[in-house]
N, C-alpha and C positions, 0 to 999 in steps of 0.2 A: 504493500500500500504506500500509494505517495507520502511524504511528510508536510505536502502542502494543506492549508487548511482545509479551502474549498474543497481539494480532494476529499479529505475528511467526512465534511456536512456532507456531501453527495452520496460517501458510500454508506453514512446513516439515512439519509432520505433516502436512501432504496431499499434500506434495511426496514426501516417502518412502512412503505409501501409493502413490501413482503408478507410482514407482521400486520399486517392491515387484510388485505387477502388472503391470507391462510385464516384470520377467524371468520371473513366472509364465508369462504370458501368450505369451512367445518359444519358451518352453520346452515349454508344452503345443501348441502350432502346429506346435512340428517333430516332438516324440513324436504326436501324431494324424495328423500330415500324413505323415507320412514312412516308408515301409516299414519292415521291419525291416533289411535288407539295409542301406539307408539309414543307419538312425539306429547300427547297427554301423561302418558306414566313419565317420562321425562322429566315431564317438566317445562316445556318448549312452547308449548299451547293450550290453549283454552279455549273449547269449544261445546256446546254453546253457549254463549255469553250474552249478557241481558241490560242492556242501558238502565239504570234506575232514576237516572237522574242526571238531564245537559244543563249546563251553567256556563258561565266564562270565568276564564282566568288568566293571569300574567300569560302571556304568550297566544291562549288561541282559544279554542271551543275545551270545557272542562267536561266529561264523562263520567260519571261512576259508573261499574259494570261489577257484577254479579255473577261468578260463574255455576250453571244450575250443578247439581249432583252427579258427578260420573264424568265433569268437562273437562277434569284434567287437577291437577296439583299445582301447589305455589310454586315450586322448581326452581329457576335461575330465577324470575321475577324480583326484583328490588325497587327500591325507590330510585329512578334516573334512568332506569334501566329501557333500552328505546325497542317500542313494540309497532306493529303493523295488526291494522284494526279492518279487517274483510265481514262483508256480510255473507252469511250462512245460505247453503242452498241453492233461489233462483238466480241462476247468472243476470235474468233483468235487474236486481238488485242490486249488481255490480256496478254494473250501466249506472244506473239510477244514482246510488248513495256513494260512488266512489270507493279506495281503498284508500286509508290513510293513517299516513305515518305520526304515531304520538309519543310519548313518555311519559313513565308511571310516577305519578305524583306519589300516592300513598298508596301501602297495602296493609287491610285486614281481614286476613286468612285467606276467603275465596274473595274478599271483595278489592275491588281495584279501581283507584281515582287515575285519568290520564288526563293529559292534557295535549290536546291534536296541534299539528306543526301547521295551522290556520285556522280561519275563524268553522271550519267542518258544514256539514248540512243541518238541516233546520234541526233546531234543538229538540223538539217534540216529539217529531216525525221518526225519529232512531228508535225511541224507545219501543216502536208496534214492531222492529223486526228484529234477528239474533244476528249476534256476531261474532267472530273467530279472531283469538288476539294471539299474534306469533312472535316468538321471539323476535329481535332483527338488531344486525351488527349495529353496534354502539360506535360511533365516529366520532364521538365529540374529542374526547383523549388526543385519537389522529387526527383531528383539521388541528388542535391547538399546538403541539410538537411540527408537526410540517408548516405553521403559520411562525415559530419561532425557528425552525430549521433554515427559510426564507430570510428571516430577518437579519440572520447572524452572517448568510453570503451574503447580505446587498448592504452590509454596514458601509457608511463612505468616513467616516468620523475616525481620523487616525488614534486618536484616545482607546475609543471603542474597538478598534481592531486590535490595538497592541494586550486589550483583556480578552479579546476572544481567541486572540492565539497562545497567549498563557495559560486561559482554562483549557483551552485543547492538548494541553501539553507541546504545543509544538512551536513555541515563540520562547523569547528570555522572558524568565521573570522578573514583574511587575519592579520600576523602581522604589524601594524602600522612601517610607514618608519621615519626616524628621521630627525627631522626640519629642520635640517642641508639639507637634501636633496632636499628641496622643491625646486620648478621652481618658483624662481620672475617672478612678475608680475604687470600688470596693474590694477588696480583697480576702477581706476577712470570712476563718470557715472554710477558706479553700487550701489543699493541700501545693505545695510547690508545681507540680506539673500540672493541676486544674486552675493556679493561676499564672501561669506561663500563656497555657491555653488563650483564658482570659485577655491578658494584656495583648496576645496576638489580634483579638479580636477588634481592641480598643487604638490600636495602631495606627487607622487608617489605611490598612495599609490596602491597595484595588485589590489583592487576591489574598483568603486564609485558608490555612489549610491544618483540621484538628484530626489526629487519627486517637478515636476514641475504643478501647477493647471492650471486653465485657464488664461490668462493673466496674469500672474507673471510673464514673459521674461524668460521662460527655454532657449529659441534660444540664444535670447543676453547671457546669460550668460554663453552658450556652448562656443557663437564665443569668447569671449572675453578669456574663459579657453582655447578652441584649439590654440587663437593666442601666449599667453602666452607661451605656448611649443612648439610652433615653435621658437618662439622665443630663447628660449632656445635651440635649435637645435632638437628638437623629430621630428621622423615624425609619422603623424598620419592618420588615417585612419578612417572617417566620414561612417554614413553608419543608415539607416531606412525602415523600411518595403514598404514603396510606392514611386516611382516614384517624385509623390508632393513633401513629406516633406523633401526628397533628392534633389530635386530643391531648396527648399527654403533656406535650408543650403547652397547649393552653392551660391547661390545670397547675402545672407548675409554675408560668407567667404569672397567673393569676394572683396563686399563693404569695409573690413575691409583692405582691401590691401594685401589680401594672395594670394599666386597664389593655388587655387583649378581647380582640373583638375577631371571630372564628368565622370567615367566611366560607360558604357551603350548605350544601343542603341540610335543615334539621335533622332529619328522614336518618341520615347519613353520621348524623352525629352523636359524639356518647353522653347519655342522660346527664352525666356529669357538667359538663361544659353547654347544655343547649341555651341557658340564659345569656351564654355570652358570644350567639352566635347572631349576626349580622343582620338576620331576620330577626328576632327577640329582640337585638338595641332600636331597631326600626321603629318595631312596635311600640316600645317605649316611650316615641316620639311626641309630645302632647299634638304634633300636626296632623300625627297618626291618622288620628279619628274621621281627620278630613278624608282621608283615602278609602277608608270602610263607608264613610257615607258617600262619596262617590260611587262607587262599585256598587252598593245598593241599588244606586237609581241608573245605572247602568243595565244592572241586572231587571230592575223595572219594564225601561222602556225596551230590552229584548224580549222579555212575555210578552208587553204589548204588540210587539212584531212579530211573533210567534202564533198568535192568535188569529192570524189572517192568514187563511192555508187558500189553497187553488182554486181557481175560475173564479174568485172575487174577477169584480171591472176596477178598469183605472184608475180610478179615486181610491179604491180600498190597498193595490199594491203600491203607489206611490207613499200610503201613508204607511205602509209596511217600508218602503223604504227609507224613508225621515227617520221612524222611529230607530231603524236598523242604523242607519247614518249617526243619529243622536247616541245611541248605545254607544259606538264605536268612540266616537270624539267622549265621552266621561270615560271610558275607558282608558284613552290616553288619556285624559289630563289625570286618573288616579296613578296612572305609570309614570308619568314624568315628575308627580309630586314625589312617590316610594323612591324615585331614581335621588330624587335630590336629599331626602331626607339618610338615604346610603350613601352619597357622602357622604356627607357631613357627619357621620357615624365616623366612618373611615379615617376622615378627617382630623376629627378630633381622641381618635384611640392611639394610644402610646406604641402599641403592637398589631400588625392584623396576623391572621395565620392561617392558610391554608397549604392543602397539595399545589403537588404542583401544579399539577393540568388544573388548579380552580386558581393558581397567580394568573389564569391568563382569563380570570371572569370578568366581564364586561365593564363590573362595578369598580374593579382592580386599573381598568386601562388608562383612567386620568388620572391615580393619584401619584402622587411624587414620594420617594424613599428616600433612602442613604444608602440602606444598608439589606442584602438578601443573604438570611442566612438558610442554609439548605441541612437540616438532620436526617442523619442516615440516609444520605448520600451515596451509598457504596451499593444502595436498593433502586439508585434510580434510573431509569432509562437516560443515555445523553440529549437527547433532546428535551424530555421532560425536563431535565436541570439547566437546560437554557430558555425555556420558559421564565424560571423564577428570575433567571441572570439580567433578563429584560427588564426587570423592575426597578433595578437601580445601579449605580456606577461602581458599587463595591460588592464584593462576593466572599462570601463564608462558607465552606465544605467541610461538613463533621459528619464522619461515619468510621466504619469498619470493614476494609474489604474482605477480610477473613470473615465476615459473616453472609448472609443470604444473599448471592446477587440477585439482580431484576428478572423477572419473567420473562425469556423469550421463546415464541413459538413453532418458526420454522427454523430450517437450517440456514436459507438466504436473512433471517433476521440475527444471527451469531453476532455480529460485527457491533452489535448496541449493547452484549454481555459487559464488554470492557467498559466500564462506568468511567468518568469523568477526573472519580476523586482517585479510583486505581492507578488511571494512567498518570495523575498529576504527584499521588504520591511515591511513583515507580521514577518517576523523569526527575521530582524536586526533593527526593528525601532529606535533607539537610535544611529543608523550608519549610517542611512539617513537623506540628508541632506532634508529639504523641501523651497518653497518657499513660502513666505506667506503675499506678499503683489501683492494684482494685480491690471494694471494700464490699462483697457479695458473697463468693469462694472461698471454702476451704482451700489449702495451698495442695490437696494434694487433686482434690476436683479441676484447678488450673492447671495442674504439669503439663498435659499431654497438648494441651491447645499453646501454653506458655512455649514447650520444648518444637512442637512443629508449626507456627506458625507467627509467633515472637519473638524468635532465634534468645529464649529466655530475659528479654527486657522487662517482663512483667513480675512486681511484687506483688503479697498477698499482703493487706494491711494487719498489723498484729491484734487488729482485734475480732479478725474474721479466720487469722492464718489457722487457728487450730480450736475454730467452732464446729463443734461434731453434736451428733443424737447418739444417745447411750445403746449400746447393740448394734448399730451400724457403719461398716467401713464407709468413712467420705466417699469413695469412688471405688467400684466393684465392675468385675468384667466377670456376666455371669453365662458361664459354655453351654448352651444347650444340645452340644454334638452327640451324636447317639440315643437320645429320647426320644427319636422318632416324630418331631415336632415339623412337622410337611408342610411348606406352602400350597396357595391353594390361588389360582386364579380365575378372575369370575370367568361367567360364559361368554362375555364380549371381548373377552382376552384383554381386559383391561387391569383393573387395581389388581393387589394381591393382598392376602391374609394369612394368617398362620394361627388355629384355630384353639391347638394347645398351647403355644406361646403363648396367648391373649390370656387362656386360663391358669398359664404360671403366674402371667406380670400380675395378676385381680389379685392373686392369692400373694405374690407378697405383698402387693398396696394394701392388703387387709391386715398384715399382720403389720408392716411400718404404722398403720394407723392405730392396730389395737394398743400396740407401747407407747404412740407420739400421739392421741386423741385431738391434740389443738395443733397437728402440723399442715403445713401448706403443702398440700402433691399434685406433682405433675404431671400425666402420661402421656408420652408422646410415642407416636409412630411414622413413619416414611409414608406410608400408603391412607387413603379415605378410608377400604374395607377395611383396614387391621384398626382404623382408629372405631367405626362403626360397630364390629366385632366387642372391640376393648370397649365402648361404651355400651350395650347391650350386655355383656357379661359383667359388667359392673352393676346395670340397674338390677339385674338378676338376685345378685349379694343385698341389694339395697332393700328390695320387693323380701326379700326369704330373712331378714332381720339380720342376716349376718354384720352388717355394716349401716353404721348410721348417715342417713340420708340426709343430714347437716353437717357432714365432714366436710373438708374444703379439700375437693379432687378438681381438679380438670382436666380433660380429655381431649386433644387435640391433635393436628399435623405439624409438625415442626414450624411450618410458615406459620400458623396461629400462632407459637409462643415467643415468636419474634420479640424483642424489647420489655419479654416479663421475667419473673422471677420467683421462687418459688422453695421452701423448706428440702423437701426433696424432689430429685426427677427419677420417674424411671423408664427405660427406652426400648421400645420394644421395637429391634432390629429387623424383624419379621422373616427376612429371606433363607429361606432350608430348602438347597436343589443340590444335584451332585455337575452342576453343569458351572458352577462356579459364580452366577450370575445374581449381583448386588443392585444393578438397576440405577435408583436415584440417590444411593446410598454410596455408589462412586463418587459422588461430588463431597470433599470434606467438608467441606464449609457448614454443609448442610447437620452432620454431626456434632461438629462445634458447635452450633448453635443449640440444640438440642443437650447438651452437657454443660454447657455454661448458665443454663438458666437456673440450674442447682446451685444453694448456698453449704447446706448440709451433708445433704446425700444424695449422689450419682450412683443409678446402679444401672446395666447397660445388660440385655438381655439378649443374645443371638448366638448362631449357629459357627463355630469358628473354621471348620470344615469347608465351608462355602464361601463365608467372608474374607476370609486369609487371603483365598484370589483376590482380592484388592491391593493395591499397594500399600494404600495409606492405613486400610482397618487390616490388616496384616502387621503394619508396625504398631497399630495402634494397641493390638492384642497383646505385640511382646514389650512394650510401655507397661500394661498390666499384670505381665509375668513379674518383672525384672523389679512390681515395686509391691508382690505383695497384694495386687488389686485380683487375684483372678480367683474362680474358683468354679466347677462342672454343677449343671442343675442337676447331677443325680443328689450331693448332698441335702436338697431338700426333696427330692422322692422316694430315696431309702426308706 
């Protein structure tokens, strides 16, 4: 690959073109291939479907729908989630009411609010026929990364080019700002490397770069640098790849006494943080009210227009048009009101925060920054992180590439795996800051991730380095070679399971629990079935009184436990084949992650016979020879 930038952006705008098309292209294989029967157990469709109720709302014609008994399941269905709304049956129908493309506002259960990409057919009139609501690829993501992929080749601003070939890795880095410049700040509470961090942050300087492990407080030491520059009057701009780790940020903003203001769908956001999201400060607004009484009489003079159906004469449809004319004009003027009262939210908040692909929401595109810091960066697509870069003249990258990288889907989308802050922390090492003391881990739960992918940089702080639960080893590698423990793959050749596995990990999350009654546990698995499995055999314990249904378990896939943490974990490896094959379990990162989110107790459950063929869970096994950590699951079947 060239070293030139453009080169660069190009062969990402073909990588998300790719990435763009393989989920159409997934999507339209299973909607043509797939019955309908089919694509309802799925989860894909819902048919038939029942208008309950047309309104208006921000964007176009509002829907509820009701799907009857038997029309399918909730399934992918979310809130933003964009569907395609067909009527049932007779093809004149088609003709007639159109098909059309909306997004689901709300869901509860079968029932589902959307809102159509225009003003849709008479409001009334929908509710006498049925309708079929189909998944459909979600493009918003992709026009906003290909709308910042654009921007970044047609910069003409030699400033702005000389940041965008430094974020790319492929320029000098950024001239250093003079001391004289820096944002005083707080310091106090932070350890030497989290206020290292800090002061990089406070610098000024156009590019930072914070390599944060696990448990070393990358967060704390974000909030404590964003408050820092507010303080000094910046404003800044918060901003992460998922929904989660943009809550968390708020919440800890929050606590620090900032006003952070969460832009994003409520729908979308954790209970925790919804008063402080963008829509709720709106509301707040005393002008507010002006907007709900608009909308009222909005929604007024549309029934009145609604009430004039066919073969009326001229005087009846023109006054059906007025009214329908009159609806529309209150409608903008309650959107141009909501529009102004979100700035001026924006405006006046110390922090905003969102994902990325939602720095590039509308309400975002006139406000002015200082400062974009991007958390957990090492998860984001390149493009997506030049979304946030657009927002202001300075840039902050805090993550881990040792931990989860970004989803990508096809083989032509690989080239968008290498994150931003990867390559910038492979090109600038010596410009990054790291953090290197973490206060989560037992020291001995840290070795294996400290020794392969910290080249040992990493301390355990002394009041975590030898926090242990009585009866159990910090970190255990436990063999299940020779108990016959078979993977199992479903009938569409897809996830896998491993049936007794599932019933060893229950049984000792039951006995962790019966000696640790107030601990926090983890169960993770590689695969959906093995996690599905693992929860299902857990409610079983729950249902038969073995184990109490107030214990604090959770049950998840590795990407769930991203950025949490937890008393102990334990990891159910799943794969038992004599073909040697580990699956998603060859990417390390993905275990590391799954073992670091233990403070107490890592215990690690798989087949070594099969897994050894890996390179890395091969040395990973003799790491738990060599310290003491291993031990065969016959000792608890004897």
């Amino acid at each position: 690959m060239s070293d030139h930038p453009l080169d660069l952006l190009t062969s990402w705008t073909q990588a998300l073109l790719a990435e763009r098309e393989e989920e159409r292209q997934r999507l339209r294989e299973v909607l043509a291939n797939s019955s309908l029967k089919v694509r309802r157990a799925e989860g894909l469709t819902w048919s038939p479907a029942e208008v309950t109720e047309a309104s208006y709302a921000f964007g176009g014609a509002k829907w509820s729908l009701t799907c009857q008994e038997g029309g399918g399941l909730p399934g992918i269905f979310r809130v933003g989630s964009a569907v395609l709304l067909t009527p049932v049956g007779n093809p004149n129908d088609v003709e007639e009411w159109g098909i059309w493309p909306a997004r689901v506002m709300s869901m509860r259960g079968m029932h589902m609010d959307v809102v159509l990409e225009g003003d849709g057919p008479e409001g009334v009139a929908v509710q006498h026929i049925k309708w079929t609501v189909d998944a459909r690829a979600d493009e918003r993501s992709y026009q906003a990364m290909a709308h910042a992929l654009s921007h970044w080749v047609n910069i003409e601003s030699p400033e702005l080019k000389g940041l965008r070939d430094a974020a790319l890795a492929l320029g000098e880095w950024p001239a250093s700002p003079h001391p004289e410049d820096a944002v005083p700040g707080n310091l106090l509470d932070l350890n030497a490397a989290q206020a290292n961090a800090a002061t990089a942050v406070w610098s000024r300087a156009p590019l930072t770069l914070l390599h944060g492990p696990p448990g070393t407080g990358k967060t704390r030491s974000l909030v404590t640098a964003i408050a820092g520059l507010v303080a000094a009057g910046e404003k800044v701009v918060a901003a992460a790849p998922s929904n989660m780790a943009v809550d968390v940020l708020v919440e800890r903003l929050s606590e620090a006494g900032l006003n952070a203001v969460r832009v994003g769908h409520p729908m979308r956001v954790s209970d925790r943080v919804l008063e402080r999201t963008l829509d709720a400060q709106v509301q707040q607004q005393p002008e507010y009210s002006r907007v709900v009484k608009t909308r009222q009489e909005a929604g007024q003079r549309q029934r009145e227009a609604d009430r004039y159906v066919r073969n009326f004469g001229s005087e009846q449809r023109e006054a059906r048009r007025a009214a329908r004319a009159d609806a529309r004009a209150m409608r903008k003027e309650a959107e141009e009101l909501e529009a102004y009262l979100a700035e001026k939210v924006i405006r006046e908040a110390d922090v905003v925060c969102a994902t990325l692909v939602g720095c590039d929401d509308r309400r975002l595109r006139s406000a002015s920054f200082d400062v974009a810091v991007v958390d957990e960066a090492a998860q984001a697509l390149p493009p997506a992180t030049l979304i946030a870069m657009r927002r202001a003249p300075r840039l902050v990258l805090c993550g881990d590439p040792h931990q989860l990288p970004p989803t990508v889907k096809s083989l032509k989308g690989r080239p968008l795996e290498n994150t931003m802050l990867e390559r910038l922390i492979e090109k600038f090492p010596d410009q990054t800051v790291m953090l290197e003391v973490q206060h989560r881990m037992h020291s001995q739960i840290m070795s294996a991730g400290n020794a392969h992918f910290y080249d040992g940089k990493l301390k355990a702080h002394e009041e975590v380095a030898s926090r242990s639960l009585d009866g159990l080893k910090p970190w255990l590698w436990v063999d299940t070679a020779g108990c016959g423990f078979e993977e199992e793959r479903s009938e569409e050749g897809g996830s896998v399971s491993n049936r007794e596995e599932a019933r060893f990990v229950v049984e000792r999350a039951s006995e962790w629990l019966g000696a640790h009654p107030g601990m926090s546990l983890g169960i993770v698995a590689p695969y959906s079935a093995q996690v599905e499995l693992l929860r299902n055999t857990w409610h079983e314990r729950v249902v038969s009184g073995e184990v109490s249904s107030s214990a604090d378990v959770t049950i998840h896939t590795v990407d769930g436990f991203q950025g949490q943490e937890r008393d102990g974990m334990i990891v159910s490896l799943t794969r038992s084949n004599d073909r040697g094959e580990v699956g998603f379990l060859s990417e390390s990162r993905r275990i590391h992650v799954a073992q670091t989110r233990a403070k107490m107790a890592c215990m690690l459950v798989g087949d070594s016979a099969t897994l050894s063929a890996d390179p890395y869970l091969g040395w990973l096994l003799e790491h738990a020879q060599e310290r003491d950590a291993y031990d065969s699951a016959w000792s608890w079947m004897m």
